[in-house]
N, C-alpha and C positions, 0 to 999 in steps of 0.2 A: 558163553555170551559172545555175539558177534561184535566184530571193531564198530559197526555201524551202531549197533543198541548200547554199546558202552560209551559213543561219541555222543548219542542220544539222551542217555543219562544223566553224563557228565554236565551239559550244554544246560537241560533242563533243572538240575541242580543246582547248579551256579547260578541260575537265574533265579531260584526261588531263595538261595541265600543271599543273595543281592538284594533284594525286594525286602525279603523280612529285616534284614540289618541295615539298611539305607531308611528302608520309614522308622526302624525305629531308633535307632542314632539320630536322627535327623528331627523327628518328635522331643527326643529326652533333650536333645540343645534347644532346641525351641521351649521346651516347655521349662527346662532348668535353668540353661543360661552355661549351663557349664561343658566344655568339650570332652567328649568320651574317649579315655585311654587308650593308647595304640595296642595293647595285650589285649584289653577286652574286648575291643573291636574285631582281631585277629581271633581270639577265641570264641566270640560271635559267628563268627562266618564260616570259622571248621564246624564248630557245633549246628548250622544249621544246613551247610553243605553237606555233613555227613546225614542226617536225618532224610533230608530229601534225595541223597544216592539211594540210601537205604528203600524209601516208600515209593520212587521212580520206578519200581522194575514191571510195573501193570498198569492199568487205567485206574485212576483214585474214582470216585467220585466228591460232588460238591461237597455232602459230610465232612469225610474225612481229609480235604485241601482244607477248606475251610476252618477246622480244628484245628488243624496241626500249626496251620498260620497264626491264626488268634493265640495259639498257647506258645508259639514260637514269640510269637512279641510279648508277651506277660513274661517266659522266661530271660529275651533278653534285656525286657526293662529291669527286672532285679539283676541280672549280670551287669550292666549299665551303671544304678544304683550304687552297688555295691562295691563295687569297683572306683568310684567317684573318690578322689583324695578328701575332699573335706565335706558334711554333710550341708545340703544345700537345703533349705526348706522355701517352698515353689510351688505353684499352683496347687494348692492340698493338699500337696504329700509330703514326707518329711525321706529326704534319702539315707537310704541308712537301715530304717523302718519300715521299708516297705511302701507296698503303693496304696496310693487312699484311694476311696472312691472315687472321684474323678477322674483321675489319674488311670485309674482301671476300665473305669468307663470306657476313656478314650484309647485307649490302646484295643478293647476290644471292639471297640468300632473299625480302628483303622486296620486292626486286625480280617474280620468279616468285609472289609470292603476290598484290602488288599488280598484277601482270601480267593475271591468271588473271582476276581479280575485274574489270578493266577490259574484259576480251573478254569475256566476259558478258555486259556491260552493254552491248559493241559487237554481238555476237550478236542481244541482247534489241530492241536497237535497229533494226538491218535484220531482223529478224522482221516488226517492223512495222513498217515500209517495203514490204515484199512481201505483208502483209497490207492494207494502205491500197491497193499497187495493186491488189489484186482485189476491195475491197469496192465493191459500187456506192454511183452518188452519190448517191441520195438516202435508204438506207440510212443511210450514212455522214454525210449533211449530218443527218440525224435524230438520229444520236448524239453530234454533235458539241453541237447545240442542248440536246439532254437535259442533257447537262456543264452547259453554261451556266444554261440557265432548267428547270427542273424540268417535265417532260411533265403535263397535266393530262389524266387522264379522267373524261368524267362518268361519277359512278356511278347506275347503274339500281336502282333498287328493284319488284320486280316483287311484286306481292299475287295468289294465288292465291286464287279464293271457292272454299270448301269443303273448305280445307285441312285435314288430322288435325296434332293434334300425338303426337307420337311419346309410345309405352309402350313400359314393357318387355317382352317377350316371355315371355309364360308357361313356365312351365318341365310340361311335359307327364309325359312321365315317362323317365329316364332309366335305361338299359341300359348295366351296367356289365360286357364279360369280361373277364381276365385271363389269360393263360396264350395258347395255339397255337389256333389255329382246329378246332372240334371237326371230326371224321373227317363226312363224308358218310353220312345213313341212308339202306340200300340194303332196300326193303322187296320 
């Protein structure tokens, strides 16, 4: 594995375990009232930073982004749960027990919607990856330097001797019909 595809990984990893444990720490205090443990948080974010190193190494498609999101947030609403010092009973579900249906509901809502939005962005991402390998290099070293230092060109100024400067055009005389095109004179 090259530095590049490893910094690729790693990058796109981190961002999908951010996503999945920000909405859903972020959901369970909302939806419970109670702040989520700094351990299960932190075992959150390895547990889904390692899963998405792991499924990173190819193009997903929506299926299986999609899946792995939705069951990433189901597993960490019971990590979440479970982890909770005292049971909280809260929008339908009781912690401790498990998620009720609503409760499951919404997490696989926010699941498939945060799903959807992360394959996108994995899509967007091997776009260009299969874009970079067809661009040539020294196109590509060109636009990469542009990013960095701003391309200079000299500008030419050319002087013409015996240039006109522009009038307006006389208006000569103008012909106005209306109506069909008259009949053809047959003499």
């Amino acid at each position: 594995m090259s530095a590049l595809e490893r910094v690729s990984r790693l990058a796109r990893a981190a961002v999908f375990a951010a996503v999945c444990v920000v909405v859903s720490a972020g959901g369970h205090v909302l939806a419970g009232g109670a702040p989520v443990a700094a351990p299960a948080l932190f075992l959150g974010v390895v547990a889904a930073f390692v899963l998405a190193f792991v499924l990173s190494g190819r193009e997903r498609g929506p299926e299986v982004v999609v899946g792995v999101t939705a069951t990433a947030q189901i597993l960490l609403h019971e990590l979440f749960a479970r982890s909770a010092p005292v049971a909280v009973a809260h929008a339908g579900h009781l912690h401790g027990e498990g998620p009720g249906a609503g409760m499951t509901v919404a997490h696989l809502v926010v699941g498939v919607v945060s799903g959807w939005w992360l394959y996108r962005g994995e899509s967007a991402f091997w776009l260009m990856v299969r874009l970079w390998g067809m661009a040539p290099l020294p196109k590509l070293r060109r636009l990469l330097v542009g990013a960095i230092e701003p391309l200079t060109t000299p500008v030419r100024v050319v002087l013409v001797a015996g240039a006109t400067t522009y009038r307006r055009p006389e208006l000569v005389r103008v012909v106005r019909r209306r109506g069909p095109p008259a009949p053809p004179v047959v003499h």
